[in-house]
N, C-alpha and C positions, 0 to 999 in steps of 0.2 A: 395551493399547488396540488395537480394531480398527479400519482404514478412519478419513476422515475427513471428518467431519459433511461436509454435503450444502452448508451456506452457512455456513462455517469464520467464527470472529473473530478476528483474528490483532494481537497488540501489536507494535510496531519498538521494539525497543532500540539504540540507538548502545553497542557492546560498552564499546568503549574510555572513554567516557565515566563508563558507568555502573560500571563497574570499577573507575576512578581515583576517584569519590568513595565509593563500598562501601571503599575504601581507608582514603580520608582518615575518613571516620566510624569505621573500625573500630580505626586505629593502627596497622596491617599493611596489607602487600601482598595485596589479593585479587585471584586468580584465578578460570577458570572453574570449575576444577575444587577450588573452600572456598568458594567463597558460602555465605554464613551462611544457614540455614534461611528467616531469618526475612524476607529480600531476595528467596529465593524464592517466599515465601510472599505478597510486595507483588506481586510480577510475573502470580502465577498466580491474577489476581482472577477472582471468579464471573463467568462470562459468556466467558472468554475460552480459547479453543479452540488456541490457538497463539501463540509466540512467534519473534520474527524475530529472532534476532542480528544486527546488521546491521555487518559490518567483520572477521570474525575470521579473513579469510584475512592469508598473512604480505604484508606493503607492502613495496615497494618500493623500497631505499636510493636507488638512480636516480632513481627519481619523485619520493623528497623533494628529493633536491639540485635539480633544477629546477624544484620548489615554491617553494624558499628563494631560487629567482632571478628569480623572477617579481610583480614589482612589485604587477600585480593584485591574484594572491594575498592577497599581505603586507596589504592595504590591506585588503582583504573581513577577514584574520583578525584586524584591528586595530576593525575597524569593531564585530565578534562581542562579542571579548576587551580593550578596552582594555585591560588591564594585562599582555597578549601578553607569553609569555619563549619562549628558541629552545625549552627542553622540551617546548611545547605545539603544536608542530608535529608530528606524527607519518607525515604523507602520507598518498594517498588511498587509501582501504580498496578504491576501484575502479583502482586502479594495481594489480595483482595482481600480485608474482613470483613463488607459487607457491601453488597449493589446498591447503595445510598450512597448519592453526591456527598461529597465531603461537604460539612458545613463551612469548613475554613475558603472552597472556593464559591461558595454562597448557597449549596445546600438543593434539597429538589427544586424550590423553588427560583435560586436563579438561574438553574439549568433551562427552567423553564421559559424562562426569560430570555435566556441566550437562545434559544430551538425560535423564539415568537422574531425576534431581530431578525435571524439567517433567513426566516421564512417571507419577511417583507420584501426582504432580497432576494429571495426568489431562490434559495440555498438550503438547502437538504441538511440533517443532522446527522452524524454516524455514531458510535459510540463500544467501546472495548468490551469483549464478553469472553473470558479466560475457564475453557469448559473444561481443560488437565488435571487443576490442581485450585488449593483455596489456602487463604495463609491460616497459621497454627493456631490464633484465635479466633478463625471464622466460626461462627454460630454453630455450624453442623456437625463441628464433633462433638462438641455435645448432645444438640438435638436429635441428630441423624446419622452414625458413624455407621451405618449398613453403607451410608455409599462412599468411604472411604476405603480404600486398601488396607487394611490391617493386619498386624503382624503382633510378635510375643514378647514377653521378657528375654528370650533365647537371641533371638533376631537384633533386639535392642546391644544386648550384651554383645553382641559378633560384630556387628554391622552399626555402629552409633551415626556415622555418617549417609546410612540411609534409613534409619530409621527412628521418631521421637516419640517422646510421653507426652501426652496431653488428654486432657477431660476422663482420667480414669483410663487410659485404652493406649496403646502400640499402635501409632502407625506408619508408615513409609510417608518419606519424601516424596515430594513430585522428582520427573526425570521423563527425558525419554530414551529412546531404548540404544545411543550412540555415545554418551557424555555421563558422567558422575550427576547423581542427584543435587537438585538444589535443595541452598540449605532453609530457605526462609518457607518453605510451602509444604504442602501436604496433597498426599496424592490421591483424587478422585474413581470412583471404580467404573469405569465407562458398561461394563457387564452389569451395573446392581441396576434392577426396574427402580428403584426409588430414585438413585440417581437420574436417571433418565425423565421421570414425573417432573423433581425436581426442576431438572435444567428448563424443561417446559415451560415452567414456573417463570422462574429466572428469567430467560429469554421471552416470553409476555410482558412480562415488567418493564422491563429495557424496551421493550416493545412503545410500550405505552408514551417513554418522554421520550421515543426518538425516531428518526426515520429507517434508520439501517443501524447494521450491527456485524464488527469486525469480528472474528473468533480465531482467537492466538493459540497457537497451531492445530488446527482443525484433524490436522489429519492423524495425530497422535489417539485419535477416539476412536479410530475404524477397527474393525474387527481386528485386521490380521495383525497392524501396528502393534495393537493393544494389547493381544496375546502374546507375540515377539518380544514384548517387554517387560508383562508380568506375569506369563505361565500362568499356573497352579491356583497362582493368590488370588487373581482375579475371579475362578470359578469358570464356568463352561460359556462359551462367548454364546450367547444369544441367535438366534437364527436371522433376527434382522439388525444390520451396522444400525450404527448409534446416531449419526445424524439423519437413518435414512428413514430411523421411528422418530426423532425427534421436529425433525422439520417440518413435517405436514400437520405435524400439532400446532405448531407455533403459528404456522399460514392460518390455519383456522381462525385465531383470534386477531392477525393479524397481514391478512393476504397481499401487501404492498409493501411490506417490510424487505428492505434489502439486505441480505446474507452475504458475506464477504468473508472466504478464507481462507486465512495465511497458510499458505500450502507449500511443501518442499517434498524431495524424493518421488518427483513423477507423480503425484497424487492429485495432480488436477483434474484430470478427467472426471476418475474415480468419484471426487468429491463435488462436482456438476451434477453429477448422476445421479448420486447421494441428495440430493433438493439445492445445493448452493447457487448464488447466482452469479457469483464471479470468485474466481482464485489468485491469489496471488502466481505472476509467471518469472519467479525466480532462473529459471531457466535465458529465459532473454535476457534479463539483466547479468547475468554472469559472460550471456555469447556479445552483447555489447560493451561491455566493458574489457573481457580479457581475449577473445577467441575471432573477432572479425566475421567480415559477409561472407565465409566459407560455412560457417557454422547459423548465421541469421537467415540466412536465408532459405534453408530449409527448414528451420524451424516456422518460417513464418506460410510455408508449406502443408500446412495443418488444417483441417477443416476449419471453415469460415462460422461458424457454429458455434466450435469449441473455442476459438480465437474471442469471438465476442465475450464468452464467459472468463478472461482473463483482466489482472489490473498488470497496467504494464505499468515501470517504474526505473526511475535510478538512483534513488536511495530512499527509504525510511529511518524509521529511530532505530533498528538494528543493523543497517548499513552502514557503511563509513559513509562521510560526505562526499558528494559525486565532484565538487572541485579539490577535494583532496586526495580523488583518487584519478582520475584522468587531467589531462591538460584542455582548457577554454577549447579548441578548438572542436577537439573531440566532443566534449561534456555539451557544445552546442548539437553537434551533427548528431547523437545520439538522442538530444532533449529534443529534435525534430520526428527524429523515425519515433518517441513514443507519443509524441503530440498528438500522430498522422495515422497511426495504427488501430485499427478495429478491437475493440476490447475497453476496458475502461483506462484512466490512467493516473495512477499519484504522484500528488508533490508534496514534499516536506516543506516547509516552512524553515525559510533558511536558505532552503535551494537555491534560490532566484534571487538570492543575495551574495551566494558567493560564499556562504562560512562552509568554515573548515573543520571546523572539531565538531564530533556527535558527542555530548552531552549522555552519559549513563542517566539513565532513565528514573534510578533511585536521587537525582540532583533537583531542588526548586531552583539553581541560577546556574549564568554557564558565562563564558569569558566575553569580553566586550571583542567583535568586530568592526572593521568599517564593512560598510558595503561597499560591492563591485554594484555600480548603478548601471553600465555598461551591461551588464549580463544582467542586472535584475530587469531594465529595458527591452533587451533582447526577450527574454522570460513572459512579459508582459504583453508586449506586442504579437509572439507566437501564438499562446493562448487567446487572445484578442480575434487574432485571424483567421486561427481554426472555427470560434464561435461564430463569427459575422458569417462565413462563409455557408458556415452548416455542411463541410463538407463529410465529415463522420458521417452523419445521419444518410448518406447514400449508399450506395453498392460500390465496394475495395476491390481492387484483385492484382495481382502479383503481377509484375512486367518481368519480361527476357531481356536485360542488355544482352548487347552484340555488337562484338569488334571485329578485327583483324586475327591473320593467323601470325603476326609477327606482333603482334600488341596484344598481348593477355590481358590490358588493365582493364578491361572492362567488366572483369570478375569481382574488382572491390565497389562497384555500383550498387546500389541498391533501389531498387525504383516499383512505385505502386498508383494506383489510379484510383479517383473516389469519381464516381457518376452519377449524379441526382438529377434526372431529365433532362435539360438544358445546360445544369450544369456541371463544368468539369475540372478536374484537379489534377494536377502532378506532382510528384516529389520525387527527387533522385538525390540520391544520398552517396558520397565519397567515403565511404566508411574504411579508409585507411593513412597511412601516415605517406600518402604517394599521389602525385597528380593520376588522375586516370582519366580516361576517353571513351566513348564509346555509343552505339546507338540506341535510342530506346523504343520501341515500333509501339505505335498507342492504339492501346483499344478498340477506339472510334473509328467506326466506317464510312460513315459519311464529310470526313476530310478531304475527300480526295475531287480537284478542281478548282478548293475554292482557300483565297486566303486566312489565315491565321495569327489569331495574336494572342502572346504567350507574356502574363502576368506576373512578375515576383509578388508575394503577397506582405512581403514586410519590407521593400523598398519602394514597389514601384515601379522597378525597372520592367521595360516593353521591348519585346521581340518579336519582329514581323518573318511569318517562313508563311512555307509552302506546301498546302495541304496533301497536296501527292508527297514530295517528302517524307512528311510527316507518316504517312502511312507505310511509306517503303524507299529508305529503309530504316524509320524514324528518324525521330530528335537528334543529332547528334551534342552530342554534350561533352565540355572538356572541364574539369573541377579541381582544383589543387588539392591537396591532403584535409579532409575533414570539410569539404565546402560540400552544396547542397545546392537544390534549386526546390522551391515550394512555388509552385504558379498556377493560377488559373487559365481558362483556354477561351477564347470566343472564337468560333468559327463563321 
């Protein structure tokens, strides 16, 4: 494989998870490096450009023992797993003691093995890189506690819950600058130059077994965050932000590696700018799920540019699941606009089956479901259709529905165009809980004369209109609550 696609699809796997039941189906212990062919071969469905491991660095026995003490916790894992045992506690795969595959899920070398599988398949690798904080037995307070945060015996005595003893030294909790510190980690000094080498470091390595690299929460490292959060302690912020020295180190050894980061509080831009190649866009996922096409659609209003550098989504491992929180119909018409959208886009593992419970992240098992085959079919076939089609890969752009003055519905439409020389695409979207109506005027100028036919791309269904129509005063379109139309055009 060369290079990676221009608006990547990337799957999240929970490693540990999917491992322990590839286990239990199989009668043995599977690792990464014996995955059956055939678990392979579910993971690297058409349409899908990359997988995310998500957890396979080795955790942290420190962070579990203060997992196991923490009442919270317990109650979030009991809440997940009713029939909770201490085995299904494993700690947080973002408590990191060390960027070495666990040997329990088979070490660097089955990692390695897993990256050679995805690649036969034609499937890109991602991999998690947590540059805030490290857990309390990571190597570097001892070796290198300049690029921790550090505090005193004073600090310790006032403040126990944000700050611990370890390797001789005081230091803080991780946190960021909105929530109580967490209790299982320790907090990185994004100001120290060592740190910064370091990360370099780090992020080369990660480099080395994989094709791209997630960074959970990215934006907690920029200057102004950073200061916002720890003042004083941190020392005088550096003249240049921290991924904006870090990242062109990293391209150096490593000029094809894909950057991906989890970003919130309007810091996408910022962190584009910064060297990343895509941001998490939290933002859509919040105006699709709670706020409607009053708010989607000018968000999708945004330069064509910035939009590409985005992963659009409707749920990961720190969302709730997207059929637990919308109803089928929605959860489809939504799973369409991020299919259809310029930018990258994720799925969880899970999604496209319908579960309902998100699994805390410190858990190796999670409750048995049935699948929804109905929706993981739907799931399947979308994905499917956008790749055969190659409609991404052409030039997007925003449509104007247009109705009546006595008919507003054509405000909850949503509709956009993909054009790759000959060929063309449609989607309009009913993004509400109401039938709506209304026109869609297309693009294309050279419609007008000549017949048309208009493609569902996951039924089939064929529509013959008329190219002057079409042009003026478009498509008209009438859709029930959450319906959609995805079609292609031959003129």
């Amino acid at each position: 494989m060369t290079g990676w696609p221009a608006q990547p699809v990337i799957y999240e796997i929970n490693t540990l998870i999917w491992l322990g039941e590839l286990s239990r189906r199989h009668g043995r212990p599977v690792t990464l490096g014996d995955v059956p062919a055939a678990a392979w071969d579910e993971v690297a469905l058409p349409g899908i450009d990359a997988v995310w491991l998500m957890g396979v660095w080795e955790r942290s026995p420190a962070g579990l023992r203060i997992a196991l003490r923490n009442d919270a916790l317990q109650a979030s894992f009991r809440q997940a797993l009713p029939d909770l045992r201490p085995e299904d506690i494993a700690g947080s795969p973002y408590c990191v003691r060390d960027y070495v595959v666990d040997e329990a899920l088979g070490g660097p070398d089955g990692l390695a093995a897993a990256r050679a599988e995805l690649a036969a398949r034609g499937v890109r690798l991602l991999l998690d890189y947590v540059p805030n904080h490290v857990a309390p037995d990571h190597p570097w307070l001892t070796d290198r506690p300049a690029c921790l945060i550090q505090g005193d015996a004073d600090d310790l005595a006032e403040s126990p819950d944000a700050f611990l003893e370890a390797a001789g030294h005081v230091f803080a909790r991780g946190r960021d600058p909105y929530f109580p510190p967490w209790p299982d980690v320790v907090q990185l000094n994004a100001f120290s130059d060592r740190l910064r080498s370091a990360t370099v470091d780090t992020l080369a390595s990660i480099g080395d077994q994989a094709d791209g690299v997630r960074c959970d929460m990215a934006m907690l490292l920029t200057n102004d965050v950073f200061a916002k959060t720890w003042g004083d302690r941190a020392g005088d912020p550096p003249a240049e932000d921290f991924w904006a020295h870090v990242i062109p180190q990293v391209r150096q050894r490593h000029p094809d590696l894909l950057l991906v980061a989890e970003a919130y509080w309007d810091y996408e831009w910022a962190l584009q700018q910064q060297g990343f190649d895509l941001c998490y866009d939290k933002r859509l996922y919040d105006r699709l799920l709670h706020e409607g096409p009053g708010s989607v659609r000018p968000h999708l209003l945004a330069d064509l540019a910035y939009q590409r550098g985005l992963v659009r989504f409707l749920e990961n491992h720190d969302e709730p699941r997207a059929a637990a929180t919308m109803p089928p119909d929605h959860e489809r018409a939504a799973a369409v606009a991020i299919a259809t959208l310029p930018g990258a886009t994720l799925w969880h593992e899970g999604e496209f089956e319908g579960r309902r419970v998100r699994p805390p992240v410190f858990l190796s098992r999670r409750p048995d479901e049935p699948a929804d085959e109905q929706l993981r079919d739907f799931h399947h076939h979308l994905l499917a259709a956008v790749r055969s089609t190659g409609m991404r890969s052409g030039d997007w752009q925003l449509l104007d529905p247009t109705g009546w003055p006595d008919n507003p519905a054509h405000h909850n439409l949503l509709a956009w165009s993909w054009t790759d020389g000959p060929h063309r695409h449609l989607v309009v979207i009913n993004l509400s809980d109401h039938p709506a109506q209304g026109h869609i005027p297309l693009p294309w100028n050279d419609l007008r004369g000549r017949p048309c036919r208009l493609t569902e791309l996951l039924d089939g269904t064929a529509y013959q209109r008329d190219g002057d129509e079409l042009a003026d005063p478009g498509l008209f379109v009438a859709l029930d609550a959450w319906r959609w139309h995805l079609m292609s055009l031959d003129a």
